[in-house]
Each structure stands twice: as C-alpha cells, then as structure tokens.
C-alpha positions, 0 to 999 in steps of 0.5 A: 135682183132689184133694178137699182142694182140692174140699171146699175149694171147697165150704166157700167156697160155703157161706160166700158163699151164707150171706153173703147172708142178712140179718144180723138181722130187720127190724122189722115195721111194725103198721097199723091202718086204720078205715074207714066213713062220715063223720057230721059234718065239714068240710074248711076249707083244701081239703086234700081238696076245695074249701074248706069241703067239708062231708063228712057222708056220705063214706066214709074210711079212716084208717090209722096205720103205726108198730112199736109194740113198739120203745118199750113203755110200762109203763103197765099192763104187770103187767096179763095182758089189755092190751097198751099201747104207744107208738107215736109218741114218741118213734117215728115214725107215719104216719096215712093219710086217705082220703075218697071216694078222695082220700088224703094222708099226715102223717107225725109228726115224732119231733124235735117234741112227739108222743104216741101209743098203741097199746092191745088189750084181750083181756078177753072173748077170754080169758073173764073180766069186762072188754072187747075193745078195739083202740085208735090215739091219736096227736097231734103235728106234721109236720115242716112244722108240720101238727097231727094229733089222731087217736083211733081205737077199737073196744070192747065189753063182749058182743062177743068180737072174738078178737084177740091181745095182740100186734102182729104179727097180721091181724084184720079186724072189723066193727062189731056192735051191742053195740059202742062204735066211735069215730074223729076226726081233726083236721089243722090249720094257720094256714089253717084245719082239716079234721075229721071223726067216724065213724058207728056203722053200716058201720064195719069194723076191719082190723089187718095186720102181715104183710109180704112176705118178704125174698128177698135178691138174690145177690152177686157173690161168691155168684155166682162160687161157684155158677159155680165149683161149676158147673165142678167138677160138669161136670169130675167128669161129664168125668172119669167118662165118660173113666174109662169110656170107657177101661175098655170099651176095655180090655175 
C-alpha cells in the first residue's frame, strides 16, 4: 500500500476521532444546599407527613440547583467583592426539600413570575471592612401552580469563610458563633402551606458546582477508523516479516 494512500487514511482517523468531541462545554449547574434542624414549622396539606405535622425539631436540607452565570444582574456589579446573580427569572431553579429523609422537588416555571438570586460576599476573605456571605433567594410558581418562597443565607462580619466570587467552586462551612445564618421556606397551594425556619446551631453550608466529566462515547465512523488502522498496522507487521524472512533466505 503506498503511503500517499496510508497518510491518507490517517488523516480520516484523525477527522472521525476528533468528531467526537463536544462541539462547546455544557454549562455547569451551581447548588447550594443548607442543611441542620428545624425551629418552628408546620406541614398543613401533608406534603411531607400527616397533615398539620408539626416539624419543630426535624432536620432538613434545601438545595437549590440552577447556573447563575447565564443571566448576570447588573446590580452591583462595579463592586470588587460581590458577585450577585440571577438565577431564576428568567432562568430556571430546582429547590430541593428534605425533612427527616422524605425529599420532594419544585421546579420553578420560567414562563410564570419568578425571581431569584444568587449573591457571594468576599469582604473578610479579601482582608477589608464588610462581610463574607453565600446568599439563594428564590420565589416563584411551578408549572402546576405550586408557590415557593425560599431565602437561604449565611453572613458574618468576624468570620472569614475563604469563599471565591465565582460559581464554579466547592466550599462546604459550618455555622460558627459570630455568624448570622438564616433560612425559610414557604410551599403553598389552595390546600394550605408547609413552612419552616432553620435553627442557629448545627446549620452547615455546602456549595458544589463540580460535575462529572464528559467522556463521549465512539461513533460508527470513529469506530471504523480504528478498525481500518488496525488492518493497515497488522498488514505493515505482515509485510516486515515476509521481508525478513526472505532476505535470510537469500543469505
């Protein structure tokens, strides 16, 4: 085979095997999850429990998944220790609640009213006057008429939490004296309201924006390709032991 016809080949390999590559990087979705124990709260329509379940004393979680980069707020946004970001309208967010292990999801409608935020102080971390904060304020409908109001927050003004300004970070945090933590959630519908406020002690802080990487499966034609490389490696090995054999024959 001449080795027009082999670098030929090659390049077709090449091509196909880097056709399988993702055209552009999928966007990396931010949660921010709080979690401890409740302080005063009640479960009206049974969403979790048996209607009007008081929930003093159960733990929870609330998680709120969204990309807060695709729709930046200009609030704030000359200011080099803040980064505010809107994260539900007119995007979507996902706020996941979990009380002693029973978990339900709200997805927020885009196409209904929302509003939602996504704020990081970074005062103390940098070393000047102000606060650290991680802050999720979300209201809004979902797409079967289900109201959520969620405020999530953790701020102090002693505290250094060394968090970044951007979203695409792991930091994981628990509440210390000196800090102003907060959370609420209301999920209301004709049938009545579950709701709930966090306690100071015990609450811890979780942001993970890290995702899997993507390793994207082969095509047919990728797969071809190696299979024709495979031939043309197994013919050349053919063809230098025939060489050889038959130049000791000479001898």
């Amino acid at each position: 085979m001449s080795k027009h016809l082999t670098r030929g080949l090659s390049a077709c390999i090449a091509a196909c095997a880097l056709s399988i590559l993702p055209s552009a990087a999928w966007a990396t979705p931010w949660t921010f999850t709080q979690s401890g124990t409740i302080r005063s709260g009640i479960d009206e329509p049974g969403r979790f429990f048996e209607p009007y379940t008081e929930l003093n004393g159960k733990t929870f979680s609330i998680s709120y998944v969204l990309d807060p980069e695709l729709y930046p707020s200009r609030w704030q946004a000359n200011e080099p220790h803040i980064n505010a970001r809107y994260g539900a309208y007119p995007g979507e967010v996902k706020v996941i609640v979990a009380i002693d292990n029973v978990t339900r999801s709200f997805a927020l409608d885009p196409k209904r009213y929302s509003f939602g935020g996504s704020e990081l102080y970074d005062f103390l971390t940098a070393g000047v006057r102000g606060a650290d904060q991680a802050k999720q304020v979300h209201t809004g409908f979902t797409s079967d008429g289900i109201y959520v109001d969620a405020v999530t927050y953790v701020y102090s003004r002693s505290n250094v939490y060394n968090i970044g300004l951007n979203f695409n970070q792991t930091w994981e945090y628990i509440v210390r004296p000196g800090d102003f933590p907060s959370t609420g959630i209301t999920i209301g519908t004709k049938d009545g309201y579950t709701q709930f406020f966090g306690n100071f002690a015990g609450l811890t802080f979780k942001v993970n924006a890290a995702e899997p990487a993507q390793v994207p499966e082969p095509n047919g034609a990728t797969m071809i390709a190696i299979g024709v490389l495979g031939l043309l490696v197994a013919r050349r090995r053919r063809f230098s032991v025939l060489s050889n054999q038959a130049s000791m024959a000479d001898r």
